[in-house]
PDB file of N, H, CA, C and O in Angstrom:
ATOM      1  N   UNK A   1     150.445  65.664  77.266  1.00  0.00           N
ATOM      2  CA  UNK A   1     151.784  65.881  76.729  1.00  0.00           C
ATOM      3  C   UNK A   1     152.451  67.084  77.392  1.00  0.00           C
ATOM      4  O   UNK A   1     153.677  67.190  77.373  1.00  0.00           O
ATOM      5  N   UNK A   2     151.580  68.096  78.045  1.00  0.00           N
ATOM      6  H   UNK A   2     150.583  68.010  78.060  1.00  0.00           H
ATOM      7  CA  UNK A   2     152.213  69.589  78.455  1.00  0.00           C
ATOM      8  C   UNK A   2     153.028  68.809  80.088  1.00  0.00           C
ATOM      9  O   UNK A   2     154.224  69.073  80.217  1.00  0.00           O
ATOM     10  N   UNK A   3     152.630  68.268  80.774  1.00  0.00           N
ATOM     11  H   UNK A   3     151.659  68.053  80.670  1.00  0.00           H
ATOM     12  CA  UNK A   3     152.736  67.828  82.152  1.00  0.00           C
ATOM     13  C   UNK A   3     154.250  66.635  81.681  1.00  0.00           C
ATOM     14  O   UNK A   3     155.241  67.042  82.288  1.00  0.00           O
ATOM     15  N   UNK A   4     154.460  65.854  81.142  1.00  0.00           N
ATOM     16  H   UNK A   4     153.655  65.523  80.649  1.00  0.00           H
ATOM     17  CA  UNK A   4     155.812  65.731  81.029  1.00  0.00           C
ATOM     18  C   UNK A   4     157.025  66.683  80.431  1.00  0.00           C
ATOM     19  O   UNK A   4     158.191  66.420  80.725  1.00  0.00           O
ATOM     20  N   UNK A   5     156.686  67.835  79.552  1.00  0.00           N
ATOM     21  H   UNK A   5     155.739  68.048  79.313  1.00  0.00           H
ATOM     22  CA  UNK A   5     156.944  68.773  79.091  1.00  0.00           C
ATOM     23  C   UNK A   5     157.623  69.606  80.311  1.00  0.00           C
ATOM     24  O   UNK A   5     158.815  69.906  80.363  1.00  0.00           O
ATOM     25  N   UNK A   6     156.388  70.001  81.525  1.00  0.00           N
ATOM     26  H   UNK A   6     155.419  69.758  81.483  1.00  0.00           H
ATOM     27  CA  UNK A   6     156.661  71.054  82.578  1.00  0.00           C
ATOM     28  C   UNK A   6     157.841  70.404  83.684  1.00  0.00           C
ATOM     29  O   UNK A   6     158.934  70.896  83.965  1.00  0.00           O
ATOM     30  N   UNK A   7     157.206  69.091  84.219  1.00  0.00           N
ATOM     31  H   UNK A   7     156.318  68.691  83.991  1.00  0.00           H
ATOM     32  CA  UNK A   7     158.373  68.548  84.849  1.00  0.00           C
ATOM     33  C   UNK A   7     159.916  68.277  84.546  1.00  0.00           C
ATOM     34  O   UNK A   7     160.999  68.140  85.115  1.00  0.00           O
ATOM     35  N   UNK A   8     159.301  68.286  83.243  1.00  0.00           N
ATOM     36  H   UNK A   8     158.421  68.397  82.781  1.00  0.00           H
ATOM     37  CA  UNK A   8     161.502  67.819  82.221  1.00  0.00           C
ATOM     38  C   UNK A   8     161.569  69.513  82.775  1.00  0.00           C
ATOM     39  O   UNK A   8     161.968  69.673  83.928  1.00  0.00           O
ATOM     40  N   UNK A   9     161.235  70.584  82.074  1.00  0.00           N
ATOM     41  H   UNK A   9     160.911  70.453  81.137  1.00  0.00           H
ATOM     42  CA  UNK A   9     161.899  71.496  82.466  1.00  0.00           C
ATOM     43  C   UNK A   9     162.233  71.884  84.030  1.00  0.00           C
ATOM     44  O   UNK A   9     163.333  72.290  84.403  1.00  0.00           O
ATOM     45  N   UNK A  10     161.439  71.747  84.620  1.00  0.00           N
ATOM     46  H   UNK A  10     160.545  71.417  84.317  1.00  0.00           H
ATOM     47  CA  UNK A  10     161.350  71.726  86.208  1.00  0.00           C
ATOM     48  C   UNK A  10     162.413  71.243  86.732  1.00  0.00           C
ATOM     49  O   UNK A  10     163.020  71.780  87.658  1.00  0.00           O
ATOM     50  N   UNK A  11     162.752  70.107  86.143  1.00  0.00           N
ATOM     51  H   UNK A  11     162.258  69.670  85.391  1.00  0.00           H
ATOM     52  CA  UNK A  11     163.894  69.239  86.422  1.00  0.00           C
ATOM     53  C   UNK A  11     165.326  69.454  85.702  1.00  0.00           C
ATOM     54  O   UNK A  11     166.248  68.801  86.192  1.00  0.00           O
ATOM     55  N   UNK A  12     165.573  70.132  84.808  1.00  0.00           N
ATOM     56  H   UNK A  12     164.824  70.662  84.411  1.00  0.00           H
ATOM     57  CA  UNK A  12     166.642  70.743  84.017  1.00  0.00           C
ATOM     58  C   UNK A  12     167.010  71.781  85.027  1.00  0.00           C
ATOM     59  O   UNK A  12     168.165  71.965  85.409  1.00  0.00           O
ATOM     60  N   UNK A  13     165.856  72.523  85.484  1.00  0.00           N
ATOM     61  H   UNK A  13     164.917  72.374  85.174  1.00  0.00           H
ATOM     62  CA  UNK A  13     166.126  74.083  85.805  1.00  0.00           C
ATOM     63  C   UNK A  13     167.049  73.580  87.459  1.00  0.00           C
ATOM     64  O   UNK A  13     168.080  74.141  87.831  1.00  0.00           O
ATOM     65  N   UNK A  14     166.465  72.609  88.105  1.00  0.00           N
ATOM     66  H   UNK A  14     165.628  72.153  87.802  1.00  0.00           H
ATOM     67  CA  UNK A  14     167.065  72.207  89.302  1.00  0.00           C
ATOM     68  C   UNK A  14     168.558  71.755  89.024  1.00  0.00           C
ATOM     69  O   UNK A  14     169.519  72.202  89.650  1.00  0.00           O
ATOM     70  N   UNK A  15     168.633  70.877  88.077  1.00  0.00           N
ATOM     71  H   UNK A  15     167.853  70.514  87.568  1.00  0.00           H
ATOM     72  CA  UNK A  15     169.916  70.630  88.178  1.00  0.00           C
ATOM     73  C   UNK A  15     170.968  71.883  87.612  1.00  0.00           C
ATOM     74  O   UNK A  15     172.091  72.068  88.081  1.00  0.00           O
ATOM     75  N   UNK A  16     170.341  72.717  86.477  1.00  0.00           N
ATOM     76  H   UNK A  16     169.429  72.567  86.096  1.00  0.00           H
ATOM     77  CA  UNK A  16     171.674  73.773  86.481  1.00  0.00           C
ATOM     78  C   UNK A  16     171.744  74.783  87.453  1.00  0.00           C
ATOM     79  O   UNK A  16     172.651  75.616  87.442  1.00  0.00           O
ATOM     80  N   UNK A  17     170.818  74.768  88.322  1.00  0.00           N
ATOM     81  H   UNK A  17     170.081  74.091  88.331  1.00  0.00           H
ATOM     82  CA  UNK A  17     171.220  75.532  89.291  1.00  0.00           C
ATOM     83  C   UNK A  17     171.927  74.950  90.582  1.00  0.00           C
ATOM     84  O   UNK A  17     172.477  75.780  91.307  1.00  0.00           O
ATOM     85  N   UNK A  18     171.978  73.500  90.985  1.00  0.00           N
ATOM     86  H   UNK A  18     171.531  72.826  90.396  1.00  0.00           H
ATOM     87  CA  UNK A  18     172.699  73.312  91.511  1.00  0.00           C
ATOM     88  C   UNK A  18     173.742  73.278  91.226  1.00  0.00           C
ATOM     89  O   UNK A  18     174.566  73.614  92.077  1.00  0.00           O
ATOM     90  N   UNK A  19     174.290  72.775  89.635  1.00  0.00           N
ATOM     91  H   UNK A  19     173.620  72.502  88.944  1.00  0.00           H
ATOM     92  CA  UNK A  19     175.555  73.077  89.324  1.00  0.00           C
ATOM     93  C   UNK A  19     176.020  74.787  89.667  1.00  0.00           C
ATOM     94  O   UNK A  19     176.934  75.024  90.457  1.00  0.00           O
ATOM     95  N   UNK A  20     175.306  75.820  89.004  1.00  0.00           N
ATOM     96  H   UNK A  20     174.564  75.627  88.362  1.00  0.00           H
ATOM     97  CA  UNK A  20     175.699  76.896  88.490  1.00  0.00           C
ATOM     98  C   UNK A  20     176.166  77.515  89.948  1.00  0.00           C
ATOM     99  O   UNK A  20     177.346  77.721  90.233  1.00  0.00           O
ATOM    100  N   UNK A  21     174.917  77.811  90.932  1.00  0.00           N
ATOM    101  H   UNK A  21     173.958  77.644  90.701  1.00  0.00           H
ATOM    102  CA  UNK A  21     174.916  78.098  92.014  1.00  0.00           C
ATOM    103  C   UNK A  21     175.754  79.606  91.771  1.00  0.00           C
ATOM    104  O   UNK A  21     176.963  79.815  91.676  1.00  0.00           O
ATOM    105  N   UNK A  22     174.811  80.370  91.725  1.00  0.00           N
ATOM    106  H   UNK A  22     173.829  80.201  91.803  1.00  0.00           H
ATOM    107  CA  UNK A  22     175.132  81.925  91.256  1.00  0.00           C
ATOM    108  C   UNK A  22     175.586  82.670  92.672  1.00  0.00           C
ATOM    109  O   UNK A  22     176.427  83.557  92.813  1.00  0.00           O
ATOM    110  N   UNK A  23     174.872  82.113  93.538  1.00  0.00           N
ATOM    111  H   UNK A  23     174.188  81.392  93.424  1.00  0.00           H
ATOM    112  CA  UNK A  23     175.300  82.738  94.872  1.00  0.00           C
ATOM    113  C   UNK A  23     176.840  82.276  95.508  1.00  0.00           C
ATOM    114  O   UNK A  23     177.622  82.652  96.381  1.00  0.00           O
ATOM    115  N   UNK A  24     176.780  81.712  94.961  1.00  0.00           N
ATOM    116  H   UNK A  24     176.145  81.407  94.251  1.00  0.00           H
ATOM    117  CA  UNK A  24     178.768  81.040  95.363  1.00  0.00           C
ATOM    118  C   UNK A  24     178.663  80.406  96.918  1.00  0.00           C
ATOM    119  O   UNK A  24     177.770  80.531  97.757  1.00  0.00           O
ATOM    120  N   UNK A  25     179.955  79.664  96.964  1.00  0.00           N
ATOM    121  H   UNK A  25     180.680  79.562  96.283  1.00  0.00           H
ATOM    122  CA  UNK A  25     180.434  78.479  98.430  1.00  0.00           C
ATOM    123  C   UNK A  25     179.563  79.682  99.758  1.00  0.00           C
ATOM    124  O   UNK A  25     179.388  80.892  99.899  1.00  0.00           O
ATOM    125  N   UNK A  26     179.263  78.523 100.420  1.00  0.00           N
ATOM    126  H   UNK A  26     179.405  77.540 100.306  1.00  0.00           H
ATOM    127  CA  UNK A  26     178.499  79.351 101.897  1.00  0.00           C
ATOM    128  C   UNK A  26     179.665  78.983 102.369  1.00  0.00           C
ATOM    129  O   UNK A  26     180.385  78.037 102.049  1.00  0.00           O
ATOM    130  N   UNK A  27     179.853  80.192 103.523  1.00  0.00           N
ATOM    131  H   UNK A  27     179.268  80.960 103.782  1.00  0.00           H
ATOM    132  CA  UNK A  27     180.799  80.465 104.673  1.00  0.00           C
ATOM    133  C   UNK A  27     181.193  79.069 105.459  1.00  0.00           C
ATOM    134  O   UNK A  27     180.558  78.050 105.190  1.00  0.00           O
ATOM    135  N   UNK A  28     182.165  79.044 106.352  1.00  0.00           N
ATOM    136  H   UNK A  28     182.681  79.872 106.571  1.00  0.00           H
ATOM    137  CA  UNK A  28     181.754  77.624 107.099  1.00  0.00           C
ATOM    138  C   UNK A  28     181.200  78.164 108.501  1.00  0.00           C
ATOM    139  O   UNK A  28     181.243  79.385 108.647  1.00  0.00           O
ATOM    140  N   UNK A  29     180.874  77.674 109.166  1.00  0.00           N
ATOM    141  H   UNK A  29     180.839  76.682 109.047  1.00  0.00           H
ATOM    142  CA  UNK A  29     179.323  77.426 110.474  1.00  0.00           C
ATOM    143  C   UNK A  29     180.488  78.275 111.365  1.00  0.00           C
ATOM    144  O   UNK A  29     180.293  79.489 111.412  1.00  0.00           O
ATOM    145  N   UNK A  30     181.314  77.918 111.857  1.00  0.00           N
ATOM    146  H   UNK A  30     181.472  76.931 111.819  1.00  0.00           H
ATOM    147  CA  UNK A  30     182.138  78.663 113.108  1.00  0.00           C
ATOM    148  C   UNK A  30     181.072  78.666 114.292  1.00  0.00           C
ATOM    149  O   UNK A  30     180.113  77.946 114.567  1.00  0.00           O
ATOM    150  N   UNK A  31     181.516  79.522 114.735  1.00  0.00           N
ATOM    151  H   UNK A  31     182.295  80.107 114.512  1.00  0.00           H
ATOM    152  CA  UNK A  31     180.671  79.781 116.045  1.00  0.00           C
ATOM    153  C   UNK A  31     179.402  80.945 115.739  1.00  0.00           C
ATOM    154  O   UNK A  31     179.283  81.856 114.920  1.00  0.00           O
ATOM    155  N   UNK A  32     178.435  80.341 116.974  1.00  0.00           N
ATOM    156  H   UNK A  32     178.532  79.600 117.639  1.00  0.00           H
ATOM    157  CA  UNK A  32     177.437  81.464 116.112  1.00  0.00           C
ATOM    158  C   UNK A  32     177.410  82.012 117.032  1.00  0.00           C
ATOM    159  O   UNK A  32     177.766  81.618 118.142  1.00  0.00           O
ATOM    160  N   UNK A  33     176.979  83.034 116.731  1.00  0.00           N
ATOM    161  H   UNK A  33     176.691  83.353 115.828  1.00  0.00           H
ATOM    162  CA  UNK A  33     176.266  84.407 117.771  1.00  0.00           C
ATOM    163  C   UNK A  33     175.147  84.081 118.474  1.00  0.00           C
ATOM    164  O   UNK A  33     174.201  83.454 117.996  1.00  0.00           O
ATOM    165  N   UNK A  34     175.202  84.392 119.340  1.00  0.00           N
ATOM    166  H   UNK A  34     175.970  84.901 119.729  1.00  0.00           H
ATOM    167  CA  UNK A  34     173.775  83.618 120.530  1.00  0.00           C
ATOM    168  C   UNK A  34     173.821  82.772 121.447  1.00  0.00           C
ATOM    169  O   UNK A  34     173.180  82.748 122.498  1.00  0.00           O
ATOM    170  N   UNK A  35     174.912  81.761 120.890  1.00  0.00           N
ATOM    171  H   UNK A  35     175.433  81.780 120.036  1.00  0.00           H
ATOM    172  CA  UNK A  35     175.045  80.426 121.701  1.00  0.00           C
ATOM    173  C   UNK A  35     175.903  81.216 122.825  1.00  0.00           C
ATOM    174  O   UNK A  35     176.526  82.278 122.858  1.00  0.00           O
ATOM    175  N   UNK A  36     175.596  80.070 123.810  1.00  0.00           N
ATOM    176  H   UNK A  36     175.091  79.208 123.783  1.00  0.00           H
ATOM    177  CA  UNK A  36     176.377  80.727 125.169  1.00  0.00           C
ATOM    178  C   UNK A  36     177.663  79.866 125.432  1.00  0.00           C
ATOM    179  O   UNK A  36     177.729  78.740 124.938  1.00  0.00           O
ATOM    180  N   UNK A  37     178.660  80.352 126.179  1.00  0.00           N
ATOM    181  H   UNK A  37     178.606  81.266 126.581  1.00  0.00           H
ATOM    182  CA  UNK A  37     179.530  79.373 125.409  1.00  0.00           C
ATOM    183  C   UNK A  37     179.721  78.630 127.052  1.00  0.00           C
ATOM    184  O   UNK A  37     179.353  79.188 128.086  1.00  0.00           O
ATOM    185  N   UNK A  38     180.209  77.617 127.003  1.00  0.00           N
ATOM    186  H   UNK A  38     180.508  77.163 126.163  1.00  0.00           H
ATOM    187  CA  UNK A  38     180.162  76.097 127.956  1.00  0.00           C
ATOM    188  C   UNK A  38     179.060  75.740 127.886  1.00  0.00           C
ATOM    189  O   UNK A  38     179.019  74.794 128.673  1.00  0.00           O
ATOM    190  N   UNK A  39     178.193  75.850 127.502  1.00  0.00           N
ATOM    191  H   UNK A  39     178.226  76.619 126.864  1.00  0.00           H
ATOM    192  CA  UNK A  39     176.527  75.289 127.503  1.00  0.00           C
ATOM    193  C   UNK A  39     176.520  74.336 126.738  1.00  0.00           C
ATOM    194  O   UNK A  39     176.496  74.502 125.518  1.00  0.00           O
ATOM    195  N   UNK A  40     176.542  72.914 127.418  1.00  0.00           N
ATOM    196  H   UNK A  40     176.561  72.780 128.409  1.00  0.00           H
ATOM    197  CA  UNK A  40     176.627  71.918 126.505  1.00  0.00           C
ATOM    198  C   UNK A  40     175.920  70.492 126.965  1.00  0.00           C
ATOM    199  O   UNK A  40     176.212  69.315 126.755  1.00  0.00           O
ATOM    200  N   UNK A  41     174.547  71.337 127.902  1.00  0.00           N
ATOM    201  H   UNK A  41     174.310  72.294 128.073  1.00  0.00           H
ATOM    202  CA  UNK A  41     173.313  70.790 128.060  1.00  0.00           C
ATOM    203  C   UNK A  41     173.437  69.726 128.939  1.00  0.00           C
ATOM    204  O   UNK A  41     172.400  69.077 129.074  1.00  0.00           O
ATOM    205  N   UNK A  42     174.624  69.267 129.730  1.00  0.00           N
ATOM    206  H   UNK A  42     175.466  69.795 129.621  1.00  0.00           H
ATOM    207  CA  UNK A  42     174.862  68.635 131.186  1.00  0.00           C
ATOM    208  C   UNK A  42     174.800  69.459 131.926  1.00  0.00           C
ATOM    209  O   UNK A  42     175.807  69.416 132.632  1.00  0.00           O
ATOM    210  N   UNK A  43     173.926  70.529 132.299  1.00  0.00           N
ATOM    211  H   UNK A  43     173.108  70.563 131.725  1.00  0.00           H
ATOM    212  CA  UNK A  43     174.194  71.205 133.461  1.00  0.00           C
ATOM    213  C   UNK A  43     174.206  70.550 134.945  1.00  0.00           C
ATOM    214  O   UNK A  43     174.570  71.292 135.857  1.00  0.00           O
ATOM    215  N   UNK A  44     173.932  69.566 135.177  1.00  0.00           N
ATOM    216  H   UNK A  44     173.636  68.963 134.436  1.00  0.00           H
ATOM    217  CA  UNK A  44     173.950  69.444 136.561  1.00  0.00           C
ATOM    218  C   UNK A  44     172.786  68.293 136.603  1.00  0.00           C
ATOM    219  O   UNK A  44     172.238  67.670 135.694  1.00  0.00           O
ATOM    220  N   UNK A  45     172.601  68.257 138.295  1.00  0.00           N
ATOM    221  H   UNK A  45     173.047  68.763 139.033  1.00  0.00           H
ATOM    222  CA  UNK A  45     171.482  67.267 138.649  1.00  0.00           C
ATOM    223  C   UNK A  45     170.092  67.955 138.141  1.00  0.00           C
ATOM    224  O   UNK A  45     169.708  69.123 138.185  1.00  0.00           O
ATOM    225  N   UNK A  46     169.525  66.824 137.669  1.00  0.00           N
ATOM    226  H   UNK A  46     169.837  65.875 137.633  1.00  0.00           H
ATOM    227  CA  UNK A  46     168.131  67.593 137.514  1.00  0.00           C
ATOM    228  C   UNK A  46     167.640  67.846 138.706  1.00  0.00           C
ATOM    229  O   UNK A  46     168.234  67.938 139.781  1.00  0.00           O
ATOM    230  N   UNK A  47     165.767  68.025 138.289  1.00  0.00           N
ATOM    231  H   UNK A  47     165.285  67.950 137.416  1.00  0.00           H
ATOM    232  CA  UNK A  47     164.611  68.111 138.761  1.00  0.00           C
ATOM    233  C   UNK A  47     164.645  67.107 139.806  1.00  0.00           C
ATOM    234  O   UNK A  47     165.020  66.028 139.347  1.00  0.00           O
ATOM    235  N   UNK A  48     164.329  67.066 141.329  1.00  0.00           N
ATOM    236  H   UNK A  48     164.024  67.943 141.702  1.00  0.00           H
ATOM    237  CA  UNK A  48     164.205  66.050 141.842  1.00  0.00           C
ATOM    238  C   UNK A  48     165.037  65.058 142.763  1.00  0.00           C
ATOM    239  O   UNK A  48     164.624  64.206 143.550  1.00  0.00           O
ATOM    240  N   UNK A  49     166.505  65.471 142.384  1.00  0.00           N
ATOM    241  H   UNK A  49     166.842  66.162 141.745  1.00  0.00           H
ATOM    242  CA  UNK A  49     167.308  64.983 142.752  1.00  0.00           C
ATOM    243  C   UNK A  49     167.905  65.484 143.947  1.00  0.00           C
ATOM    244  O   UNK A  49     169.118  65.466 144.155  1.00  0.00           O
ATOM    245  N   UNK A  50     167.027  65.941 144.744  1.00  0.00           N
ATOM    246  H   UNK A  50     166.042  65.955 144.575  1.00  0.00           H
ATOM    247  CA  UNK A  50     167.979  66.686 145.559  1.00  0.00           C
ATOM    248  C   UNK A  50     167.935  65.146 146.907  1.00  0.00           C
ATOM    249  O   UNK A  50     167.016  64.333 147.012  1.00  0.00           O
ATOM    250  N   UNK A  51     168.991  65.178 147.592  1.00  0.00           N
ATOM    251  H   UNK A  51     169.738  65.838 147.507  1.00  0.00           H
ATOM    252  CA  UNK A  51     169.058  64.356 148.944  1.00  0.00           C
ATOM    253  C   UNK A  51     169.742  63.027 148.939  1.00  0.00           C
ATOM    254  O   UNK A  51     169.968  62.238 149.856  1.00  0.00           O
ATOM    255  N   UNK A  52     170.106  62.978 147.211  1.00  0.00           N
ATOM    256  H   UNK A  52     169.922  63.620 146.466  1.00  0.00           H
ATOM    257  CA  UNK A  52     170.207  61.275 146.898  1.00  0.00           C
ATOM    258  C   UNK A  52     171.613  60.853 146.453  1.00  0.00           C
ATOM    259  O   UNK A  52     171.849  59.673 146.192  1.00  0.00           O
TER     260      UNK A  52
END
């Protein structure tokens, strides 16, 4: 009887915190710091290709 008991609460506690969400809206993504910018992983001919 304790093990359906723990999961109901387990499962209450998830959903008011997704409602409640104490930490408030996340930022939106923008640009991040790090990325290099035109790098958009076509660089060129690969490995191998040279002559063809």
């Amino acid at each position: 009887m304790i093990v359906p008991a723990v999961a109901l609460a387990l499962y209450l506690f998830n959903v008011i915190l997704s409602v409640y969400k104490p930490w408030g809206r996340r930022k939106a993504a923008g640009a991040r710091p790090g990325r290099i910018p035109g790098a958009s992983g076509a660089a060129g001919p690969g490995p191998g290709s040279e002559g063809r």
